[in-house]
NUSE-51829 format. One record per residue (C-alpha): x, y, z. Coordinates in pm, whole numbers, padded with zeros to 5 digits, always signed. Example, Ala and Ser with C-alpha at 12.3 -4.5 7.8 and 13.67 -1.06 7.14 Angstrom:
residues 2
+01230-00450+00780;+01367-00106+00714;
end
This chain:
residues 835
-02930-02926+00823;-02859-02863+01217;-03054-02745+01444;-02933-02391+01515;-02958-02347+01089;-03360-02486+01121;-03433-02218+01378;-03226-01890+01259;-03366-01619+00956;-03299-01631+00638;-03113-01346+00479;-03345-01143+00228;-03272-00969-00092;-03201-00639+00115;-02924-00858+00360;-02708-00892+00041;-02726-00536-00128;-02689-00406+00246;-02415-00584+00304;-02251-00547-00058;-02265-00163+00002;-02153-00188+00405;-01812-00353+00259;-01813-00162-00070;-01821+00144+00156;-01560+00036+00404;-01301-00059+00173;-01320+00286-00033;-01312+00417+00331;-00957+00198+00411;-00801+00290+00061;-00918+00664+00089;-00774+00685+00414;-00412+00579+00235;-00417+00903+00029;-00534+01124+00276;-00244+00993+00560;+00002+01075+00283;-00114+01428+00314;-00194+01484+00675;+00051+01243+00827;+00354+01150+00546;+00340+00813+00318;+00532+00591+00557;+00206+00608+00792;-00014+00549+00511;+00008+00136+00548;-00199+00223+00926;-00531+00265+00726;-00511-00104+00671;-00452-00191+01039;-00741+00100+01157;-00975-00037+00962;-00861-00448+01105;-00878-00346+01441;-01229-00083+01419;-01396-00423+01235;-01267-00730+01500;-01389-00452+01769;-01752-00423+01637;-01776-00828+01587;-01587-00838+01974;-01896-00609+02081;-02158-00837+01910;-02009-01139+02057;-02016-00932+02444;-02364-00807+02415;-02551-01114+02298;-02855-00962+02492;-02828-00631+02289;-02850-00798+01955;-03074-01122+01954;-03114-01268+01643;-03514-01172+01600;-03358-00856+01591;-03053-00900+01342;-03238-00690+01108;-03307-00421+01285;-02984-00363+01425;-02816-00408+01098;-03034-00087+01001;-02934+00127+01291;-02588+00068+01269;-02527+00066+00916;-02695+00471+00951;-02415+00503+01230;-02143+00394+00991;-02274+00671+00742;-02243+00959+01024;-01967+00810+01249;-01758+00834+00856;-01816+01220+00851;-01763+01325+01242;-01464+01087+01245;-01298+01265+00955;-01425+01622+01100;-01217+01574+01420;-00914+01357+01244;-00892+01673+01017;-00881+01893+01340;-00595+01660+01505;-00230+01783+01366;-00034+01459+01373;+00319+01508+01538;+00554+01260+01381;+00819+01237+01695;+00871+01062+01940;+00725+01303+02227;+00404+01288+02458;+00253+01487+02204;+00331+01249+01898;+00214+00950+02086;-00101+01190+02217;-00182+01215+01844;-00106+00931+01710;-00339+00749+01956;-00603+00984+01966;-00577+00992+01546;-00583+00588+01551;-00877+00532+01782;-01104+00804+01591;-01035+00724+01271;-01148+00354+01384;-01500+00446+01525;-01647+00393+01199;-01490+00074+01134;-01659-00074+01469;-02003-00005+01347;-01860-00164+01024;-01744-00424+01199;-02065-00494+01362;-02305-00469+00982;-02059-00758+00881;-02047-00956+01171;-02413-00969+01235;-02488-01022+00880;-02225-01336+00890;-02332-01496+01214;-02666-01455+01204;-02748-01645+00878;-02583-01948+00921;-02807-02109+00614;-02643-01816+00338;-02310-01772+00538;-02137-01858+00187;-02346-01633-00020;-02319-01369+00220;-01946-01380+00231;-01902-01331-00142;-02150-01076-00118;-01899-00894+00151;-01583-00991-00029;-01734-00861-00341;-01853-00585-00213;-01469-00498-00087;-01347-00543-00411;-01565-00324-00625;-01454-00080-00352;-01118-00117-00447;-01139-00009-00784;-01463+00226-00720;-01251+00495-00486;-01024+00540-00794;-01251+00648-01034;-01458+00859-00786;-01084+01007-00675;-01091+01134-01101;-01445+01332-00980;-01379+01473-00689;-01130+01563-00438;-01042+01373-00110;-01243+01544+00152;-01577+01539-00045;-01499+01225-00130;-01524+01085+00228;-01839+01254+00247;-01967+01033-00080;-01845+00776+00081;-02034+00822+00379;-02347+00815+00208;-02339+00451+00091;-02406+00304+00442;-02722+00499+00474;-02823+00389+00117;-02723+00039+00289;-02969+00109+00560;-03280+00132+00424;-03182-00150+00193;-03208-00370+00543;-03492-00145+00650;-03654-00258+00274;-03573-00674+00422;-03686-00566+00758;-04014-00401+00610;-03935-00130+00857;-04087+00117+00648;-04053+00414+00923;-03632+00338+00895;-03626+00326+00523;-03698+00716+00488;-03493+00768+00735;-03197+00601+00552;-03267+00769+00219;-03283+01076+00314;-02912+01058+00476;-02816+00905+00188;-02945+01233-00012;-02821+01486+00247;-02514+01360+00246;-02455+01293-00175;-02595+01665-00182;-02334+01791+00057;-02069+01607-00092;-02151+01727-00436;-02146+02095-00301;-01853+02058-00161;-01666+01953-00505;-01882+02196-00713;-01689+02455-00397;-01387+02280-00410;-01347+02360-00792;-01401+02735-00733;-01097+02738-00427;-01380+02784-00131;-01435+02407-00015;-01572+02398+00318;-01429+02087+00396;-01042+02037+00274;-00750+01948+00468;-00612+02186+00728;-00289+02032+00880;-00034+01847+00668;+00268+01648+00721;+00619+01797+00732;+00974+01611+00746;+01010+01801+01071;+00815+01637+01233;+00591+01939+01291;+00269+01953+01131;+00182+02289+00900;-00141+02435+00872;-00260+02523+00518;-00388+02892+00575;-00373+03027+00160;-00593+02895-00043;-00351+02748-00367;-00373+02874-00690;-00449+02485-00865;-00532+02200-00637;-00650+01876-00774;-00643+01527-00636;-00641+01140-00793;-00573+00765-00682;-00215+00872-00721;-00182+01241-00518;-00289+01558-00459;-00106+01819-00596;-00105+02192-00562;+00047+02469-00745;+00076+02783-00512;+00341+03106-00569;+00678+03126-00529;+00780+03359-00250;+01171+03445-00428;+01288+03474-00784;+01601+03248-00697;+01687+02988-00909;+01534+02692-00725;+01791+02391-00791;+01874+02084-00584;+02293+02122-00618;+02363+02433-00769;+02736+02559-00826;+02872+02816-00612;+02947+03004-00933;+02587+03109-01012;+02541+03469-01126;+02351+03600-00838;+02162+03836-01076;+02020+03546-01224;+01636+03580-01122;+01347+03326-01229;+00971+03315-01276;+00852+02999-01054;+00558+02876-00933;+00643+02590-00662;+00424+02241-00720;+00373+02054-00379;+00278+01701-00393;+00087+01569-00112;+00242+01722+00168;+00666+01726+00149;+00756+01671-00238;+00846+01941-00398;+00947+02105-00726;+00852+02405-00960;+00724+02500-01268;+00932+02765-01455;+00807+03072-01677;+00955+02966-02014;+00862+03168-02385;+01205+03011-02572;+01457+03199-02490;+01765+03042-02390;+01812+03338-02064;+01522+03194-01902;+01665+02880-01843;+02060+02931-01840;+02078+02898-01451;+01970+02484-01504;+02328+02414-01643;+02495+02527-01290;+02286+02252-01107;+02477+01906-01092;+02191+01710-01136;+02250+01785-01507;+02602+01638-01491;+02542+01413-01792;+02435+01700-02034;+02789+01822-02033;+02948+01457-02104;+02737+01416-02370;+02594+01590-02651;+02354+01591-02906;+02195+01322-02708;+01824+01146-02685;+01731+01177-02362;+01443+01026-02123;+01343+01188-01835;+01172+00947-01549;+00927+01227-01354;+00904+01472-01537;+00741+01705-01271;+00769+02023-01337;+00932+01995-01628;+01253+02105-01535;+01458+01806-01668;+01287+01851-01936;+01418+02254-01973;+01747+02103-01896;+01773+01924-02197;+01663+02181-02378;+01904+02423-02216;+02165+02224-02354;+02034+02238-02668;+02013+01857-02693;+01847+01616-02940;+01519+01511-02836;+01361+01425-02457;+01104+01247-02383;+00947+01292-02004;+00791+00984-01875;+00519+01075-01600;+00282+00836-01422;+00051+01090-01272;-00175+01233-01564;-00240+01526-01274;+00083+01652-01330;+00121+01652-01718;-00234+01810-01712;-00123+02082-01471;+00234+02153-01666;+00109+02128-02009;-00300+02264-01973;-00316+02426-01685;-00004+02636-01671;+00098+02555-02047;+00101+02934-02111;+00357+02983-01806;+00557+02670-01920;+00576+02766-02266;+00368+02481-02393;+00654+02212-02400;+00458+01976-02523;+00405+02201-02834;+00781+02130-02911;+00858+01905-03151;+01199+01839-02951;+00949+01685-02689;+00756+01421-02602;+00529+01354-02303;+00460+00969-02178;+00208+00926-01926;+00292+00597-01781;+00503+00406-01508;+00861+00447-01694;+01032+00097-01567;+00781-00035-01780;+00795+00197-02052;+01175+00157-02089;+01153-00222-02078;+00931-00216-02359;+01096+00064-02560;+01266-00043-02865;+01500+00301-02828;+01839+00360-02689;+01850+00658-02536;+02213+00853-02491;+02127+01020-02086;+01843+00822-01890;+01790+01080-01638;+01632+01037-01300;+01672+01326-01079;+01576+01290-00691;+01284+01063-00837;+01111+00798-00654;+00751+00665-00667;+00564+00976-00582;+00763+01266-00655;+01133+01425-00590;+01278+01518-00257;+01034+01268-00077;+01212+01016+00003;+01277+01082+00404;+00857+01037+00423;+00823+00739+00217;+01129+00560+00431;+00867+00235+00429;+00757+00223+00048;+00902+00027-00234;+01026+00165-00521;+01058+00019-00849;+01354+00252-00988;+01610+00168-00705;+01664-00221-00775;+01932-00413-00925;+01677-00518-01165;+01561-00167-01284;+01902-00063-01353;+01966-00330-01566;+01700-00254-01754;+01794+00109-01783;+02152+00005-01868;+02026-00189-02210;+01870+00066-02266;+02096+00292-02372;+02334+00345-02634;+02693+00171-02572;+02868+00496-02444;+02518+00652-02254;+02446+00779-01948;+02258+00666-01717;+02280+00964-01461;+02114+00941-01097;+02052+01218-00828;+02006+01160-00458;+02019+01374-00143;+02382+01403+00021;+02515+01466+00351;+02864+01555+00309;+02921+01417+00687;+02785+01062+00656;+02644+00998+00279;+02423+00736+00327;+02225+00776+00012;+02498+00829-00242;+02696+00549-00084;+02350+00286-00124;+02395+00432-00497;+02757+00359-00544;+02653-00024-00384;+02329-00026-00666;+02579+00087-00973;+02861-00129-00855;+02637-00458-00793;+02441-00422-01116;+02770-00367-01297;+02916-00704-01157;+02577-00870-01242;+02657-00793-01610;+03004-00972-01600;+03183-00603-01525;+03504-00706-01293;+03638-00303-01272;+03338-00100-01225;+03526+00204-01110;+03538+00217-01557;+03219+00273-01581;+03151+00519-01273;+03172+00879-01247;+03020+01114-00939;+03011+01452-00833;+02794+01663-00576;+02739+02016-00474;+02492+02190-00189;+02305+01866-00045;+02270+01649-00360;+02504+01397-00528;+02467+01317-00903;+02648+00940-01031;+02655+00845-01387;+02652+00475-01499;+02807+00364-01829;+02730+00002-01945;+03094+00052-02158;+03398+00197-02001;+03366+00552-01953;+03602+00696-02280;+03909+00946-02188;+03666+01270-02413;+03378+01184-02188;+03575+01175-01859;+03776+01494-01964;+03480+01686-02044;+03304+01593-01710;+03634+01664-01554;+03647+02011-01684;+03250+02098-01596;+03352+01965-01260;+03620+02187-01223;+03449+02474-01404;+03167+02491-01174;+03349+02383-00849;+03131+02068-00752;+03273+01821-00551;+03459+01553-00683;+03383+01220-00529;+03444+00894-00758;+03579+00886-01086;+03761+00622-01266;+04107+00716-01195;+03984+00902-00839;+03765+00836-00481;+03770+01066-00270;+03660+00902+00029;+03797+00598+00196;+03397+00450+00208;+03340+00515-00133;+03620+00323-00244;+03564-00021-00021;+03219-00028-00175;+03339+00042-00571;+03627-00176-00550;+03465-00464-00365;+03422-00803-00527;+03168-00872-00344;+02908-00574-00242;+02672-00765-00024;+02955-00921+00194;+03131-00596+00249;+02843-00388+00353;+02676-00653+00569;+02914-00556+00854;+02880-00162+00857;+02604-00033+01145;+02355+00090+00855;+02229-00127+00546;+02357-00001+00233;+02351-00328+00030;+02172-00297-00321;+01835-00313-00324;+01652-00603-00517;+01309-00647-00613;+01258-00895-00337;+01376-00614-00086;+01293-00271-00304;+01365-00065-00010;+01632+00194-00086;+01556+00450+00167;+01528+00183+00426;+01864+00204+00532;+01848+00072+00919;+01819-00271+00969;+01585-00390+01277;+01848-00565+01466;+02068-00307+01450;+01832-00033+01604;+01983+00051+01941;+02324+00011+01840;+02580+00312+01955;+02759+00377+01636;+02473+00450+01424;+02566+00769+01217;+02380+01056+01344;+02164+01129+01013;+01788+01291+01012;+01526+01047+00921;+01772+00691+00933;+01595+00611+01293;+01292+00755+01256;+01098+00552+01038;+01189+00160+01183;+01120+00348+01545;+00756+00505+01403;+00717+00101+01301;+00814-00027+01577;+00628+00209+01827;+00330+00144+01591;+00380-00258+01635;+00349-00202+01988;+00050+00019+01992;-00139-00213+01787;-00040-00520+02003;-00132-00349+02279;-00465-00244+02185;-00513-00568+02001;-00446-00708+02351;-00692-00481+02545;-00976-00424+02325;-01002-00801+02174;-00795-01038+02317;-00848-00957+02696;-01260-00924+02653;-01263-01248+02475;-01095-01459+02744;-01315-01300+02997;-01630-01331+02888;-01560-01704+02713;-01788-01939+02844;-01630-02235+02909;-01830-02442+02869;-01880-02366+02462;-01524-02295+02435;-01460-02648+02526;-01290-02855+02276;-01237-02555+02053;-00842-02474+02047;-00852-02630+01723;-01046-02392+01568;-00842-02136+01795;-00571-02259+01553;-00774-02230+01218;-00940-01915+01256;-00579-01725+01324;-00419-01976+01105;-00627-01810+00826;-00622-01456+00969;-00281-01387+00928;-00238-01577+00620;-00494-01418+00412;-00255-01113+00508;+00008-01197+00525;-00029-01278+00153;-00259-01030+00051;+00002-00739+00160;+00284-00969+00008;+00116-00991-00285;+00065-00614-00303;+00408-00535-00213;+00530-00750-00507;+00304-00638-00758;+00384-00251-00650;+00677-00331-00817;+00574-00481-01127;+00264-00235-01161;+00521+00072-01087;+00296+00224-00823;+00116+00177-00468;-00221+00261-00591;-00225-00013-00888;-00053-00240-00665;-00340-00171-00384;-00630-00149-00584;-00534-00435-00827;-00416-00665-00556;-00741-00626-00338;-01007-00633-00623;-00835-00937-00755;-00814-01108-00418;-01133-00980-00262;-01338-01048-00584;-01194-01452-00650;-01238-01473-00280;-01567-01378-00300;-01664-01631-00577;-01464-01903-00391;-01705-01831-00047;-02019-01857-00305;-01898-02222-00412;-01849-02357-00093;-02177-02361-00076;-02211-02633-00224;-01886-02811-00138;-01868-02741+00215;-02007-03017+00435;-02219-02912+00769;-01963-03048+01050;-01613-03129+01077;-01560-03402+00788;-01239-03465+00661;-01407-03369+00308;-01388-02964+00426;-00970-03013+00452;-00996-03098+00085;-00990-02718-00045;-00744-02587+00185;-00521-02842+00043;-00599-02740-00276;-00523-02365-00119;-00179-02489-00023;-00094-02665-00345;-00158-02331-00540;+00005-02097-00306;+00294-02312-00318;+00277-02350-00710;+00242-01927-00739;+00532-01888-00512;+00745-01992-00759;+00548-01902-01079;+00472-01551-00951;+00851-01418-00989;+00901-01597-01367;+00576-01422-01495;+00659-01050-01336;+01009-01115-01559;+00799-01257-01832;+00542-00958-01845;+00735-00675-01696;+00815-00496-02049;+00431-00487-02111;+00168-00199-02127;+00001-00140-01793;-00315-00320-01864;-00149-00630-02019;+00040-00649-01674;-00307-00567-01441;-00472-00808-01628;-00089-01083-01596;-00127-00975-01204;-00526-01082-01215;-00428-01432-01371;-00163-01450-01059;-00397-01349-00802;-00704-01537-00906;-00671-01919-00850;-00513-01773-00554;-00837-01570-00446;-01062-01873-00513;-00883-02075-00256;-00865-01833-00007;-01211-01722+00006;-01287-02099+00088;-01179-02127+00424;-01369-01868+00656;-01679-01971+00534;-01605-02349+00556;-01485-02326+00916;-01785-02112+00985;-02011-02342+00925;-01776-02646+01068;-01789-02458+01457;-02148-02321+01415;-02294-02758+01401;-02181-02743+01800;-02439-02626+02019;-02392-02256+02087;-02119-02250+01931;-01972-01860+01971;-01938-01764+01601;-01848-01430+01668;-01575-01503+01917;-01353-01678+01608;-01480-01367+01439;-01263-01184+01653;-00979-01419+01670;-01000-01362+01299;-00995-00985+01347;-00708-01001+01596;-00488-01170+01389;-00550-01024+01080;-00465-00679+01237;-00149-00832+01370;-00034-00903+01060;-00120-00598+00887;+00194-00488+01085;+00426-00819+01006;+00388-00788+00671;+00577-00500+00673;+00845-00594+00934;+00906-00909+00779;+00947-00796+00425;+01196-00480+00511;+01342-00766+00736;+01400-01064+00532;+01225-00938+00208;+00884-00948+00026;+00915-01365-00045;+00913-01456+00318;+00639-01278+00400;+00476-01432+00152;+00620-01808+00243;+00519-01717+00624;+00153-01648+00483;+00159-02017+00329;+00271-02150+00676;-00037-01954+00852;-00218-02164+00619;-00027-02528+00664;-00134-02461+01039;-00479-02360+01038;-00537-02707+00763;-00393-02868+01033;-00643-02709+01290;-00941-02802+01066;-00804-03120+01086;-00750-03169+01421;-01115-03073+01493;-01226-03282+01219;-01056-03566+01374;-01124-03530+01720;-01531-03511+01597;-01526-03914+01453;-01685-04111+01670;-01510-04381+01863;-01437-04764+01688;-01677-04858+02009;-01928-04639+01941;-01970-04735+01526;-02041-05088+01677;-02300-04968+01890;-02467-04751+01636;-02427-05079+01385;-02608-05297+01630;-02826-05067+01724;-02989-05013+01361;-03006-05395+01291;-03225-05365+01601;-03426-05131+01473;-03272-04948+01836;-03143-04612+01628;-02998-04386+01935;-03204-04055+01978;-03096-03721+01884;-03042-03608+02224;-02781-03920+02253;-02624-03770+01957;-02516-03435+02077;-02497-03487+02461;-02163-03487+02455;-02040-03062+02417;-01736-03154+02235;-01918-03331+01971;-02146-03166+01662;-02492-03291+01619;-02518-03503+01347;
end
């Protein structure tokens, strides 16, 4: 045992539930703060909750690590009480004035204004966060492994917790819940403290603020919260302000949804023909989800007038080249695919729909003003991720219908730019192609701008690639597409399109005056046809000034259509929203370097002591080796398994229990393992680390093919068994090097905290700019190089601590002499540990 581990605290009872709930807290903080950005500030900003809560952390252990006088360790307890009560209040004032703060998504002094101010609020909690966990890590160096599962398991209950508490309660009174854990936490370390005086104080803001958050759903329920969201994102870029109260409003893990009144009686439709019967007038109610997506619900008692005007909207293309069809609907919405199918009096539909929100709302909730669909025996409702479903259907359907679907719901995609999406790959429409009958449909709907068609030509590259993956040479056969108004509908055959199918199309087409733009014996643009009647898709795209190629599961991003490098060139097409998101990226890279920079780095190097920094870049190395590794793969990880789990939310909260929880179990065992000092022995599990991310990197892709037609929880629990020998390994190395540095004589633990923190937030933001780069696997294979260096940091250190050949001889003699050199000879030099 050293010295400085003889003369520190131990950690009580109270350290570890306090600490448990200062992490559970903070992570149901981070992930909550993902739902609620999709709302107030659009989904592509959503992935900043990660790096607010990175950088609000490394700043409270940077502040421990500044003040040394303001938190001596006889007093580790009682600071960990008084902040953990300041992380319960700072959570509610924080969200108060984010709430207040309309984000402006443009490049303006006003949209930097904002996105500043939003960034350094929302990360005030996160400091005194940061400070509970870095105190409580540094300042019992004799339980630093126990206390590190304890925070990693913590984190990882969190995960999971937020979406089950999302299922009682709404967003806003959710943060409030939220908020009360830390006090709970507080007089928890009051309770090890035996600062009885502090204890009431912490339960009773732990009651205040459970009562208020209670009220507030009980309020919420009746359409009177005091608390809710005022300003909400918009795609232009100006924020609205939510004045009406909405008829329904509910929120989960996956959205929050609202039902409010339709202000016309026009037949809402996303390419409707020109021929419409203007005195067509329908009953709608308009569903938003989160804060841009948007369909309706439509008043429907059976009668075939009610719906009529569907069959003029050429999103339902494939209803009128074939009939008497099986159909499955992926999103069902509002149910208006649904009525489509039924407006064409077709076989049977089924409507697969992964948020449970929305089937309650169409079927329950408004099921008298929907006509109870569910009630008819033509349909049936799936709630669950339809990749999945389809994979593991035994059925052929005739139409597979997907109209302006993505992940979240349709018209979104210019605010989820940065998200992946598991219905626009090669792979998923490959699956959807065996899955129909030989002659089907499978019949696609995206947004279209007649002047430069960006999205239907990245769906003409998707069709035509998958086609040639499945030994198709002419895949013009097997393509037909049409668009009217703004939106562009293609159908895929996996067998020749037949002359009755293409002359029935043909004559709808012509019928209802949509435009014609690729058919088997026709393209009507000059773009169109280099893509369809390319041999090779990927070569003959890679040239053109935006990135239509097909997206893959490695690189799932369909709406990503501007590659990095070629950002500032001058023949971009002049398209809303094809800039936008790689420059919000980008301008958020910089901000976070920059205050990265300011707020860490800079404080560091000028308040390092030199003296106990000496002999230390090693460790330099290891501790941001492991910093952006554990993100690097962590948010690889996540954006892989998004894919495989079919949403965000199961890829977030799966992908951070998993790794959190192993983590946590791997910190407990190095307990035992870990040798005080820098031994060679303590490189022994990050080599084992290395062997097993190098094993999964490989394994990971056969078992998502392997396990990608299963039911949701067969492939959680397939993405556990991934991310669990994975977790165990990686959980080893903080506390290992912790307790490596903290055998030199004031040693400054809680500046490698911080070059932790720094890193990690840095790569919060390469993650992302290295997957829509290069694609999910290098960021991933980057990760495992983060981790090759920082073994050979440990190592370094480790080798640079044996003592000379000379000095062995000395210390040999010495004992046969009975002359054993004194302690103080041991540690007098400062780059060696005691021993």
């Amino acid at each position: 045992m050293t010295l400085l581990e003889m003369t520190t605290p131990r950690a009580r009872l109270g350290t570890y539930v306090g600490l448990f709930l200062i992490t559970l807290s903070t992570l149901m903080y981070e992930v909550l703060l993902t739902r609620i950005f999709s709302v107030t500030m659009m989904y592509h900003f959503a992935f900043v909750a990660i790096s607010v809560a990175l950088f609000g952390m490394t700043v409270g252990a940077l502040i421990v690590y500044l003040l040394p006088d303001r938190f001596p360790t006889e007093k580790t307890n009682e600071r960990l009480i008084v902040f953990s009560f300041l992380f319960s209040i700072s959570i509610v004032l924080s969200f108060l004035t984010q709430l207040s703060v309309p984000f402006v998504a443009r490049w303006s002094l006003a949209g930097v204004y904002s996105a500043t101010l939003i960034y350094l609020v929302t990360a005030i909690p996160f400091i005194f966060s940061g400070v509970c966990v870095c105190l409580a890590l540094t300042r019992f160096p004799r339980q630093i492994s126990r206390l590190y599962a304890a925070d990693l398991v913590g984190a990882a209950v969190g995960a999971v917790a937020l979406v089950w508490l999302l299922d009682m309660m709404d967003a806003p009174s959710a943060v409030v819940a939220i908020a009360a854990l830390p006090s709970v936490a507080s007089f928890w370390f009051a309770q090890a403290a035996g600062q009885q005086r502090l204890f009431w104080l912490g339960f009773t803001g732990a009651i205040a603020l459970f009562c208020l958050a209670f009220s507030n759903a009980v309020l919420f329920e009746q359409r009177q919260p005091f608390l809710r969201v005022t300003w909400v994102g918009s795609d232009l870029a100006v924020p609205s302000y939510e004045v009406s109260s909405p008829l329904y409003e509910q929120w989960n893990a996956f959205s929050r949804i609202r039902v409010n009144p339709s202000l016309s009686m026009v037949p809402m439709g996303w390419g409707m023909s020109p021929t419409l019967p203007k005195e067509i007038k329908v009953q709608q109610l308009d569903l938003v989800i989160d804060s841009t997506a948007f369909t309706v619900l439509t008043r429907y008692a059976g009668r075939e007038e009610e719906i009529r005007h569907l069959k003029y909207d050429v999103t339902n293309l494939a209803h009128y080249g074939y009939k008497d069809a099986d159909v499955l609907v992926v999103g069902v919405g509002g149910g208006r695919d649904i009525l489509s199918a039924l407006a064409f009096d077709q076989k049977s539909v089924t409507g697969v729909e992964i948020n449970d929100n929305i089937l309650h709302a169409v079927n329950d909730v408004y099921g008298d003003f929907t006509g109870h669909l569910d009630r008819d025996p033509r349909v049936t409702f799936v709630n669950d991720e339809a990749r999945s479903y389809i994979a593991r259907s035994d059925q052929k359907y005739d139409i597979i219908q997907l109209s302006l679907t993505d992940t979240w719901a349709a018209t979104a995609a210019g605010a989820y730019a940065l998200s992946e999406n598991s219905l626009y790959t090669v792979e998923a429409w490959d699956c959807f192609l065996d899955h129909l009958t030989p002659n089907g449909l499978l019949s696609v709907s995206r947004f279209y701008n007649w002047e430069q068609p960006l999205q239907a030509q990245r769906l003409v590259a998707l069709a035509t690639e998958t086609l040639h993956r499945r030994g198709v040479k002419d895949a013009r056969a097997h393509i037909y597409m049409a668009g009217a108004g703004v939106t562009a509908t293609i159908l895929v055959s996996p067998s020749p399109l037949s002359a009755e199918t293409i002359a029935a199309l043909d004559h709808a087409v012509e019928e209802m005056q949509f435009g014609r733009i690729i058919t088997p014996a026709y393209v009507g643009e000059d773009s169109f046809a280099g893509i369809v009647n390319a041999e090779d898709v990927n070569s003959y795209v890679a040239g053109l000034p935006v990135d239509i190629s097909p997206p893959t599961d490695d690189q799932p991003y369909f709406f990503q259509m501007l590659r990095l490098r070629d950002l500032f060139r001058s023949d971009l097409p002049d398209e809303k929203g094809l800039t936008e998101p790689v420059l919000v990226l980008a301008g958020l890279t910089i901000a976070v370097f920059v205050l990265t920079f300011l707020c860490i780095i800079v404080p560091l190097m000028l308040t390092a002591r030199k003296a106990s920094l000496r002999g230390m870049p090693p460790f330099f190395l290891f501790f941001a080796g492991i910093g952006l590794g554990f993100l690097l793969i962590e948010v690889s990880q996540m954006q892989r398994l998004n894919i495989f789990l079919g949403h965000p939310t199961y890829g977030l909260s799966v992908v951070l229990f998993s790794l959190l929880l192993f983590s946590g179990i791997g910190s407990f065992v190095t307990e035992r393992i870990a040798a005080p000092g820098p031994r060679l022995l303590n490189l022994l599990p990050l080599v084992i680390l290395l062997a097993l991310l190098l094993a999964f990197g490989f394994v990971t892709p056969l078992l998502i093919d392997r396990f990608e037609s299963s039911t949701t929880p067969v492939r959680i629990l397939a993405a556990v068994a991934v991310l669990a020998p994975m977790g165990l390994a990686m959980g080893m190395p903080f506390p290992i090097g912790m307790r490596v540095v903290s055998a030199w004589p004031d040693a400054p633990t809680p500046f490698f905290w911080g070059v932790n923190g720094a890193t990690s937030v840095c790569a919060s933001v390469f993650a992302v700019a290295i997957a829509l780069s290069w694609g999910i696997s290098v960021s991933f294979w980057v990760g495992c190089a983060c981790y090759l260096a920082a073994t050979a940091g440990l190592g370094a250190a480790a080798w640079r601590a044996r003592p000379p050949r000379r000095r062995e001889r000395q210390e040999s003699a010495a004992e046969e002499t009975d002359l054993l050199p004194t302690a103080h000879t041991a540690s007098s030099d400062p780059q060696m540990p005691p021993e």
